[in-house]
One Martini backbone bead per residue (centre of mass of N, CA, C, O) as a GRO file, in nm:
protein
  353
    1UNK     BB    1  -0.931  -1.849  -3.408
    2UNK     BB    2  -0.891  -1.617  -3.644
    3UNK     BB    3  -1.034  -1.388  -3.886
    4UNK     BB    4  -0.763  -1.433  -4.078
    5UNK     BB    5  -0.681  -1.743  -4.090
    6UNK     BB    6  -0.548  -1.742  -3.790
    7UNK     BB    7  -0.359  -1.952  -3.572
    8UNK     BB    8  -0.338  -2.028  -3.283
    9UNK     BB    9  -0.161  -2.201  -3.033
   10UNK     BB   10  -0.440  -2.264  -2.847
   11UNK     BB   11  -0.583  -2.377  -3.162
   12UNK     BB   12  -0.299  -2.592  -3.191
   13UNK     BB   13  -0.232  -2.955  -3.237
   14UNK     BB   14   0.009  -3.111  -3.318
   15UNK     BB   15   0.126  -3.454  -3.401
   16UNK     BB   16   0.383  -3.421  -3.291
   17UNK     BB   17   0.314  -3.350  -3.054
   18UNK     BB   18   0.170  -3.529  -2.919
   19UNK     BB   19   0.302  -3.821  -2.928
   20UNK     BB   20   0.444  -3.741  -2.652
   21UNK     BB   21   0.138  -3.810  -2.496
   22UNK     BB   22   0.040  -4.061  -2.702
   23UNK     BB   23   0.198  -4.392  -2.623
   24UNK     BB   24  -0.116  -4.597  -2.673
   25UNK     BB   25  -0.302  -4.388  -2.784
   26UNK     BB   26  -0.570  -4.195  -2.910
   27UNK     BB   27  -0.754  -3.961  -2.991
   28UNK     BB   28  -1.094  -3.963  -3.072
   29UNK     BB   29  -1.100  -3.803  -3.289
   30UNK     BB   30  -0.915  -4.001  -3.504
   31UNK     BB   31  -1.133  -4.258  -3.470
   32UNK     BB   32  -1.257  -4.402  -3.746
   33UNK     BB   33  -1.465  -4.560  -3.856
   34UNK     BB   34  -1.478  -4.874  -3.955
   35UNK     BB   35  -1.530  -4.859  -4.258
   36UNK     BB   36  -1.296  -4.627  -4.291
   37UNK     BB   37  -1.064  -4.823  -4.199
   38UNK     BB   38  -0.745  -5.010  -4.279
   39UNK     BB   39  -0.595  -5.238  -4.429
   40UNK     BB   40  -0.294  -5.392  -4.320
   41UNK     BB   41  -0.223  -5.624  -4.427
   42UNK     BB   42  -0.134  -5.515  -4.701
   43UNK     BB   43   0.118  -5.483  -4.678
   44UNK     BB   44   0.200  -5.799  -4.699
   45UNK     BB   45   0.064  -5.685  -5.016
   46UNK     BB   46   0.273  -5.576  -5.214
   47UNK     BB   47   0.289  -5.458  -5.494
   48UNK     BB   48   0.444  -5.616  -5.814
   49UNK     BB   49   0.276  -5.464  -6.068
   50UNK     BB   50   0.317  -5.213  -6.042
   51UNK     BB   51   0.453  -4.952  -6.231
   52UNK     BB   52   0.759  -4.938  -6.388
   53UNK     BB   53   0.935  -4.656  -6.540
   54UNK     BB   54   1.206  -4.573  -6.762
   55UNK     BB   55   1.324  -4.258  -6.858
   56UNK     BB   56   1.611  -4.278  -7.024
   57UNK     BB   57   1.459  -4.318  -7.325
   58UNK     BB   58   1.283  -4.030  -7.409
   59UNK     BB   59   1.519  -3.940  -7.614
   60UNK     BB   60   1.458  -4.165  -7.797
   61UNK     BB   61   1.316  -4.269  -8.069
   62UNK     BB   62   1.273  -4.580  -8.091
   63UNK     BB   63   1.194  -4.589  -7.749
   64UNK     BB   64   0.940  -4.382  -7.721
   65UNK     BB   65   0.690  -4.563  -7.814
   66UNK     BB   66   0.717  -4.759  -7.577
   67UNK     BB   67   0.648  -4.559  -7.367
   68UNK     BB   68   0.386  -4.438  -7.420
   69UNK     BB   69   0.265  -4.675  -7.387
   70UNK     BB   70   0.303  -4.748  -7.131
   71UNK     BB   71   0.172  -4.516  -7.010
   72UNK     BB   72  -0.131  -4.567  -7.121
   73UNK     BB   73  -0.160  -4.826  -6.945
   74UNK     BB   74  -0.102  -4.660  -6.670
   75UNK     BB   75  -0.341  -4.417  -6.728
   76UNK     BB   76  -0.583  -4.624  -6.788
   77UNK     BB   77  -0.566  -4.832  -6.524
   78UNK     BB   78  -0.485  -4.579  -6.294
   79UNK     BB   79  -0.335  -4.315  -6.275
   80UNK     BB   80  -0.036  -4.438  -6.245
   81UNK     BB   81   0.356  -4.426  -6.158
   82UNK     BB   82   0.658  -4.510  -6.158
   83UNK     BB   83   1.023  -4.352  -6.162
   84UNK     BB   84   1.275  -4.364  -6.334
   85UNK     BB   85   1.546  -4.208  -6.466
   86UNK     BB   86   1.446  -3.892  -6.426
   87UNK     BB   87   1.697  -3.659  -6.348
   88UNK     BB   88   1.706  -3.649  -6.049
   89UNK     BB   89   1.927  -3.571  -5.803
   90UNK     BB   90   1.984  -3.749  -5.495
   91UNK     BB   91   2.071  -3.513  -5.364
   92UNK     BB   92   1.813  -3.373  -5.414
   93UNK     BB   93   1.571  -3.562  -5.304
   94UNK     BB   94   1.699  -3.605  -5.007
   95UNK     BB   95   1.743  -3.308  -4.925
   96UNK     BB   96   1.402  -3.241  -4.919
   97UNK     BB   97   1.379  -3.440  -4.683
   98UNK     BB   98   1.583  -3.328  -4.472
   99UNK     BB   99   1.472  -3.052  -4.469
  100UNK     BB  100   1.140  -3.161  -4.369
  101UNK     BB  101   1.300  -3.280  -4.101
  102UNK     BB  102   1.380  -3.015  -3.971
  103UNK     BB  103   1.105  -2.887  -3.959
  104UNK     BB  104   0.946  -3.072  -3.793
  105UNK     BB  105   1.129  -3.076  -3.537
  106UNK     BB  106   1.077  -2.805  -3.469
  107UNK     BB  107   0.963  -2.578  -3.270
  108UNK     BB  108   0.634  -2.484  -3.278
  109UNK     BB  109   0.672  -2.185  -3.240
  110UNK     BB  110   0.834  -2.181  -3.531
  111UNK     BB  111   0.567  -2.247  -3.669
  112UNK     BB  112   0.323  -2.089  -3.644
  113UNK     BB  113   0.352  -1.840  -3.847
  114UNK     BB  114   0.217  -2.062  -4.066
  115UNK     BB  115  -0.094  -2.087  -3.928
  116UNK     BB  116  -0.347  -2.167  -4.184
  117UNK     BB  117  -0.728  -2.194  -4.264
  118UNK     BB  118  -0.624  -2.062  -4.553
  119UNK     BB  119  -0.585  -2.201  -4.854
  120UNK     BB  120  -0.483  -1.946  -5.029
  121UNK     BB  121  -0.229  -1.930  -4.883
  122UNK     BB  122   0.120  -1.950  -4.999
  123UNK     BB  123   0.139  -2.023  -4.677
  124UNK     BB  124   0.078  -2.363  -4.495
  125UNK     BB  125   0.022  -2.446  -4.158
  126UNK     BB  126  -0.054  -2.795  -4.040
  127UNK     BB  127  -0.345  -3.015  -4.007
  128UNK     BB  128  -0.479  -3.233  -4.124
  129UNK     BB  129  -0.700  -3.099  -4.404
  130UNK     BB  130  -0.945  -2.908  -4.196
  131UNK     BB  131  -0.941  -2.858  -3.876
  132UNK     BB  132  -1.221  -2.667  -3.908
  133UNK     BB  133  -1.408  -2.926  -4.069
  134UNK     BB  134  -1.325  -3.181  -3.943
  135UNK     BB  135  -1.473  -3.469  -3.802
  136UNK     BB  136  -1.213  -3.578  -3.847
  137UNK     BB  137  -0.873  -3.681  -3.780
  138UNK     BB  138  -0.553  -3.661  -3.889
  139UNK     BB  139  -0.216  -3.799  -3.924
  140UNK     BB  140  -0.117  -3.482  -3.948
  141UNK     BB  141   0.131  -3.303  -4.137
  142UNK     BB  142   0.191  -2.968  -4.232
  143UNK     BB  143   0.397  -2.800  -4.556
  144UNK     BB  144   0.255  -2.527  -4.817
  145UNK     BB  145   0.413  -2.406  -5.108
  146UNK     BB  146   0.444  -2.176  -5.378
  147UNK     BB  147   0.678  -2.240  -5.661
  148UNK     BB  148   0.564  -2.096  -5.935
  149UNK     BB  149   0.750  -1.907  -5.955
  150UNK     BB  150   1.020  -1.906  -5.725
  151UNK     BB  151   1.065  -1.589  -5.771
  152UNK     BB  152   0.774  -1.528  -5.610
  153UNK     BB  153   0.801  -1.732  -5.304
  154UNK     BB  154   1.058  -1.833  -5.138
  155UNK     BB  155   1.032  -1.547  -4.929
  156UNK     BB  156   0.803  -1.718  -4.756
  157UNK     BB  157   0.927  -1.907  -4.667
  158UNK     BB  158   1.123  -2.064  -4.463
  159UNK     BB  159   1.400  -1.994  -4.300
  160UNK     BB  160   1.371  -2.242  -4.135
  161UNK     BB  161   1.579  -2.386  -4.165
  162UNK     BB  162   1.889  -2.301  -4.356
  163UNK     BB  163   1.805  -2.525  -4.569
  164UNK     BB  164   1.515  -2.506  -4.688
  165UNK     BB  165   1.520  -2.355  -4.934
  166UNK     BB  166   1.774  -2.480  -5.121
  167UNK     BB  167   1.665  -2.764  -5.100
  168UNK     BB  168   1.344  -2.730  -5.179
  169UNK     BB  169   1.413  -2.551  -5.457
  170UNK     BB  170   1.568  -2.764  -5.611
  171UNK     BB  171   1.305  -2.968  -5.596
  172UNK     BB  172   1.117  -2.771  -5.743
  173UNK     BB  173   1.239  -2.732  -5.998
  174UNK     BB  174   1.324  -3.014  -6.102
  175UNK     BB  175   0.967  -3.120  -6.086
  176UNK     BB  176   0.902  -2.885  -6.289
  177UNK     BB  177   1.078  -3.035  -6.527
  178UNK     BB  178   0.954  -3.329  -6.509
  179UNK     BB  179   0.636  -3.230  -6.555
  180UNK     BB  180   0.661  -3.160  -6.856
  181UNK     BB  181   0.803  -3.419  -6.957
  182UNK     BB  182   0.535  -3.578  -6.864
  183UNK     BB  183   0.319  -3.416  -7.012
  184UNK     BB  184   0.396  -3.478  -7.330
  185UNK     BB  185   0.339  -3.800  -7.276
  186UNK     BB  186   0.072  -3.783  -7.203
  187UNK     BB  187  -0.036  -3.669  -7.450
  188UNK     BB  188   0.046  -3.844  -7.665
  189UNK     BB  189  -0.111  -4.090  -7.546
  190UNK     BB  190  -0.382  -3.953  -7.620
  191UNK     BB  191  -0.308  -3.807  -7.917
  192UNK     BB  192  -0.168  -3.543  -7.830
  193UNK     BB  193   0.015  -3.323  -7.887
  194UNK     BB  194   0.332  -3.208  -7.696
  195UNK     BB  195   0.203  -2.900  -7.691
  196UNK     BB  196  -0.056  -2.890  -7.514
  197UNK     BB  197  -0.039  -2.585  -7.323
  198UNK     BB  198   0.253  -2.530  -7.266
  199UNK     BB  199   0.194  -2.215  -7.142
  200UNK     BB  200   0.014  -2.367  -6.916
  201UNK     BB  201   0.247  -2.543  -6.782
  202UNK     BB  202   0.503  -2.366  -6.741
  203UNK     BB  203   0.271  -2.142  -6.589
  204UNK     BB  204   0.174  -2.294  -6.366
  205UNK     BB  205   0.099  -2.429  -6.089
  206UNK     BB  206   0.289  -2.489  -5.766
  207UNK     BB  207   0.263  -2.705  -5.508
  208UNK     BB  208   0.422  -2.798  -5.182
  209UNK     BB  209   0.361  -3.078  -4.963
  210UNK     BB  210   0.441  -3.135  -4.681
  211UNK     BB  211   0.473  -3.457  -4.501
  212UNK     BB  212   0.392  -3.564  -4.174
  213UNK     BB  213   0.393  -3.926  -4.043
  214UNK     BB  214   0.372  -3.996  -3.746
  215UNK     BB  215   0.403  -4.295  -3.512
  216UNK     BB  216   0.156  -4.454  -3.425
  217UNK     BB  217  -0.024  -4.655  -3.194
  218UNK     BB  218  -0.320  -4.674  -3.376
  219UNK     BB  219  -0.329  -4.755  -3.726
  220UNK     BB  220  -0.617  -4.911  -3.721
  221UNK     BB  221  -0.779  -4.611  -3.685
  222UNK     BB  222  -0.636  -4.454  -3.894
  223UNK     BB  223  -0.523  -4.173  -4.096
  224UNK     BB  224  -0.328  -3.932  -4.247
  225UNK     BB  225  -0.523  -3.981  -4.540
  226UNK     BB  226  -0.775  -3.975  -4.724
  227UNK     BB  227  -0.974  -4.054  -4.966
  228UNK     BB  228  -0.848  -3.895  -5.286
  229UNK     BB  229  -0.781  -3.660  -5.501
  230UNK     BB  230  -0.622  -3.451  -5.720
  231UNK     BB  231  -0.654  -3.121  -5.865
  232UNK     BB  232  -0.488  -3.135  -6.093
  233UNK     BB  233  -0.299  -3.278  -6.321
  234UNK     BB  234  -0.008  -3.339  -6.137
  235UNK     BB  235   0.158  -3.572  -5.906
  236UNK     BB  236   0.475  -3.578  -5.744
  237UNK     BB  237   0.636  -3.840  -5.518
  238UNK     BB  238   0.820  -3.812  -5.227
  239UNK     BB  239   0.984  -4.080  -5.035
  240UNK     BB  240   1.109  -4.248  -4.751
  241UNK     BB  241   0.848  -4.431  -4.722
  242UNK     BB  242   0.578  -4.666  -4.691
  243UNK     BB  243   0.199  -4.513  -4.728
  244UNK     BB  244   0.076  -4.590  -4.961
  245UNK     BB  245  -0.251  -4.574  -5.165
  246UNK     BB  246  -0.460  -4.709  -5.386
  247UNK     BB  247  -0.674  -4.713  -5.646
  248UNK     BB  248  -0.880  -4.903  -5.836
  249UNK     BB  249  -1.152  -4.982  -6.034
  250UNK     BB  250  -1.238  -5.180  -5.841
  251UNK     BB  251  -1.170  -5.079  -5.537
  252UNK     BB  252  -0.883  -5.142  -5.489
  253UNK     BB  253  -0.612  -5.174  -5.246
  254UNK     BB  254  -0.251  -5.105  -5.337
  255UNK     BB  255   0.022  -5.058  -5.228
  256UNK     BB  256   0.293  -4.878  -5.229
  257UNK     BB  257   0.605  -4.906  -5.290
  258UNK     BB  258   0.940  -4.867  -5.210
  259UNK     BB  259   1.143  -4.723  -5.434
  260UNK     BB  260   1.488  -4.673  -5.492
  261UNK     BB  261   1.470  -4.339  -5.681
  262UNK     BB  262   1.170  -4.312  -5.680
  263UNK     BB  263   0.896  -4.149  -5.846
  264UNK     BB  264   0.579  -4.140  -5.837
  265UNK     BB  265   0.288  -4.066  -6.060
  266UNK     BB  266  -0.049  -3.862  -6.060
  267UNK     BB  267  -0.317  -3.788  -6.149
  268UNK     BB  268  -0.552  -3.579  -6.208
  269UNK     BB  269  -0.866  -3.391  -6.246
  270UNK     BB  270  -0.749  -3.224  -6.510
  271UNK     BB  271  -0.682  -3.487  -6.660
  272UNK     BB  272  -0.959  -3.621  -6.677
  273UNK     BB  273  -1.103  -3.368  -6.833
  274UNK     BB  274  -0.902  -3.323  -7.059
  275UNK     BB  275  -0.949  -3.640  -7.159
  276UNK     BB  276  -1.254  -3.721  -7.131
  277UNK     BB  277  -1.199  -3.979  -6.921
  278UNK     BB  278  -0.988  -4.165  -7.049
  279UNK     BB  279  -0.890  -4.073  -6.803
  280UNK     BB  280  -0.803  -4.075  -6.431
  281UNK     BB  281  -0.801  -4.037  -6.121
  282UNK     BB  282  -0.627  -4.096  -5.840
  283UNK     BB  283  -0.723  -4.294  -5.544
  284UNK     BB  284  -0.577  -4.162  -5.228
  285UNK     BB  285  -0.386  -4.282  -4.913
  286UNK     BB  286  -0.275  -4.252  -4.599
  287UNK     BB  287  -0.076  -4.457  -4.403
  288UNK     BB  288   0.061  -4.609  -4.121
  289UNK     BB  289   0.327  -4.639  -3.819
  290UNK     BB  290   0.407  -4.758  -3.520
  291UNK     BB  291   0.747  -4.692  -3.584
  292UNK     BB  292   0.703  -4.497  -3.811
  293UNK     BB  293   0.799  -4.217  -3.967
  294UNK     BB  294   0.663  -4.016  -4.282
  295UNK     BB  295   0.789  -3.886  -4.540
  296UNK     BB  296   0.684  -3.661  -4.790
  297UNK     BB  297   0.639  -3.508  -5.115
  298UNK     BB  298   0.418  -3.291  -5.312
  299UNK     BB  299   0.419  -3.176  -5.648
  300UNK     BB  300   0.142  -2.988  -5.748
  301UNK     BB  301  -0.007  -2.968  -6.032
  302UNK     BB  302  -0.120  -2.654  -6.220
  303UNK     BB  303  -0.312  -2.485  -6.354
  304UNK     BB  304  -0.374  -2.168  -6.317
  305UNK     BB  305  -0.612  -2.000  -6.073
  306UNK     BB  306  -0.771  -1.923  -6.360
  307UNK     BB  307  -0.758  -2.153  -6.586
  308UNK     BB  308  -0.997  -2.291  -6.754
  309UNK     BB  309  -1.060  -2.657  -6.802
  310UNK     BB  310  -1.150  -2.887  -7.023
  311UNK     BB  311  -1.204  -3.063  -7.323
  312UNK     BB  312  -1.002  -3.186  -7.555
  313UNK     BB  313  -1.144  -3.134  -7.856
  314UNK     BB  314  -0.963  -3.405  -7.969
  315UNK     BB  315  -1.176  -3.574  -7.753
  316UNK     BB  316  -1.442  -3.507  -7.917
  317UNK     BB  317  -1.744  -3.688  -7.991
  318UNK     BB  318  -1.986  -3.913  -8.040
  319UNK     BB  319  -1.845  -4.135  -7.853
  320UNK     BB  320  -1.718  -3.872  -7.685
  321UNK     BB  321  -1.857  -3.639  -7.501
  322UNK     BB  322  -1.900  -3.446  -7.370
  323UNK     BB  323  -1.817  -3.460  -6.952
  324UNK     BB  324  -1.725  -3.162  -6.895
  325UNK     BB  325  -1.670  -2.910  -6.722
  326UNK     BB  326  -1.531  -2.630  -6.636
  327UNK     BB  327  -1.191  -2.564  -6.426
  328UNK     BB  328  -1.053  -2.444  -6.175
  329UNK     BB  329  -0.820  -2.411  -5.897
  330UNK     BB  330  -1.023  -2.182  -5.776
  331UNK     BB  331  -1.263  -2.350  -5.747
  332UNK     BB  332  -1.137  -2.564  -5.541
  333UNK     BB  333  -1.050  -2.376  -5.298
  334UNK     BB  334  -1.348  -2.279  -5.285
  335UNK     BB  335  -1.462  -2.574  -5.194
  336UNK     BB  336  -1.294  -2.658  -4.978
  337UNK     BB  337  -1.340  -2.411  -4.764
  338UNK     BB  338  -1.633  -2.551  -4.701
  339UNK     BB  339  -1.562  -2.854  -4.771
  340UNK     BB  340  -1.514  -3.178  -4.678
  341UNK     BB  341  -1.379  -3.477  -4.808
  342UNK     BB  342  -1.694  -3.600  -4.752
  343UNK     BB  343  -1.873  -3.371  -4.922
  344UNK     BB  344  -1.708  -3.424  -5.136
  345UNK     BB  345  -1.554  -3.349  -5.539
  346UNK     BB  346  -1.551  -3.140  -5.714
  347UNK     BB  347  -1.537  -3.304  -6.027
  348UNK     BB  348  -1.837  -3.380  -5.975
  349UNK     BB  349  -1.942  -3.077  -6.033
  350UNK     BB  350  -1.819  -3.125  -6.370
  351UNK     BB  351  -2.052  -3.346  -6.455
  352UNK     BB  352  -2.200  -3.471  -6.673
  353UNK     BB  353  -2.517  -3.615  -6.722
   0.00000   0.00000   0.00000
């Protein structure tokens, strides 16, 4: 690794290469203690409890209070649901998984020019989750790019493939509007204005991180990503096939189906921040498989990198006290640039005793 948080090609081996390398075992590295390993059953029993809300109606004046009603249900909850007839074109949503797809593909040297061990880099491709601090390796490829304005970013994207510009930037914007119109119903769902921060949700940070979770010879020992929350307000994620995983309150983990043409909802730390804890944000984990590759898109949507977020005044009263400090978006990436996801969570930082 070199000193200015750029990664050399030969202190760097993505999973993609490896896979080639290892068709019946894993390295070493990436076989997680027996407690932290997956229950792969799960697969078999995918719930069809979790969520599906159908925001056709979201325009409708009749429609919208049960509307509001079903989120409020799945973010006191879950702090999840999936959405259909969300108004991004199939041909969107698929373009970017496909343009995903051909980046990863792409020989190695062709991407190492993006490769760097620095948070805070505006583009930044990887392995694991910070494979400079990480003890244990994650079976993941990465490359995440901020998106929000579109016109002040895109130009650092990869030019290759010729598609992934075009493609990926259609469905950064479209996630983009999708984002604001589900923050409005959730702030609703809380009680608050639907215009709370309006202008602070519309130029906020989105970060886009593309991720690959190649085939592994052996799921049952390894995971993609970690247990973990996202620190923003809302991730909205696409994904090719299933391979998320969920943790309810009670702690246990529930598969979550493919619903072809649905896209993900996840609460992040800052919606739960922002809601004085009436809110979680969503603890989740990526499982592998063993015969295919898993492409995801997680649009990480959060205020801008300085913005200071705490409890909105209206949810704070005698019976429900201030219970977090303020924290911000660049507080988290300077968090995490020291400490690896197992030795703790910026959020937790931010709790009051």
């Amino acid at each position: 690794m070199e000193a200015n948080g750029n990664i050399s090609e030969a202190s760097f081996t993505s999973v993609t290469a490896l896979v080639q390398k290892c068709k019946e075992n894993i390295p070493e590295q990436y076989i997680l203690p027996p407690i932290q390993r997956p229950n792969l059953s799960l697969i078999d029993h995918v719930s069809s409890s979790l969520p599906l809300i159908d925001l056709s109606m979201m325009n409708h004046p009749t429609h919208r209070s049960q509307l509001i009603n079903d989120i409020h249900a799945a973010c006191k909850n879950l702090g999840f649901f999936q959405v259909i007839n969300h108004g991004i074109p199939t041909s969107i949503v698929e373009g970017s998984l496909d343009a995903a797809e051909e980046f990863f593909n792409m020989p190695s040297d062709e991407k190492i020019c993006f490769a760097s061990a620095n948070v805070h880099d505006p583009v930044r491709y990887g392995t694991s989750m910070n494979h400079g601090l990480d003890k244990v390796f994650y079976w993941r490829d990465f490359i995440k790019h901020y998106a929000n304005p579109l016109s002040e970013w895109i130009h650092l994207w990869p030019s290759n493939p010729p598609i992934y510009k075009e493609k990926m930037g259609s469905y950064a914007k479209a996630a983009h509007i999708l984002q604001k119109q589900l923050m409005e119903l959730v702030l609703e769902s809380l009680g608050l204005n639907m215009n709370y921060l309006h202008d602070d949700i519309e130029h906020g940070s989105q970060v886009i991180a593309v991720n690959c979770y190649p085939s592994c010879p052996e799921p049952d020992l390894a995971l993609g990503m970690p247990p973990h929350t996202d620190y923003g307000t809302m991730t909205i994620l696409n994904q090719n096939q299933q391979g998320l995983e969920i943790m309810d309150h009670d702690k246990k983990w529930h598969s979550v189906p493919y619903v072809e043409g649905a896209l993900i909802v996840q609460l992040g730390d800052q919606l739960e921040v922002m809601s004085n804890g009436r809110y979680k944000s969503t603890p989740h984990r990526a499982i592998l498989n063993m015969q295919k590759k898993r492409i995801s898109i997680a649009s990480l949507h959060s205020m801008q990198l300085d913005k200071k977020v705490g409890p909105a005044p209206e949810l704070v009263d005698e019976q429900h006290p201030v219970a977090y400090k303020e924290g911000s978006f660049g507080g988290f990436l300077d968090f995490i640039s020291v400490k690896s996801l197992s030795e703790g969570k910026y959020i937790d930082t931010l709790k009051n005793p």
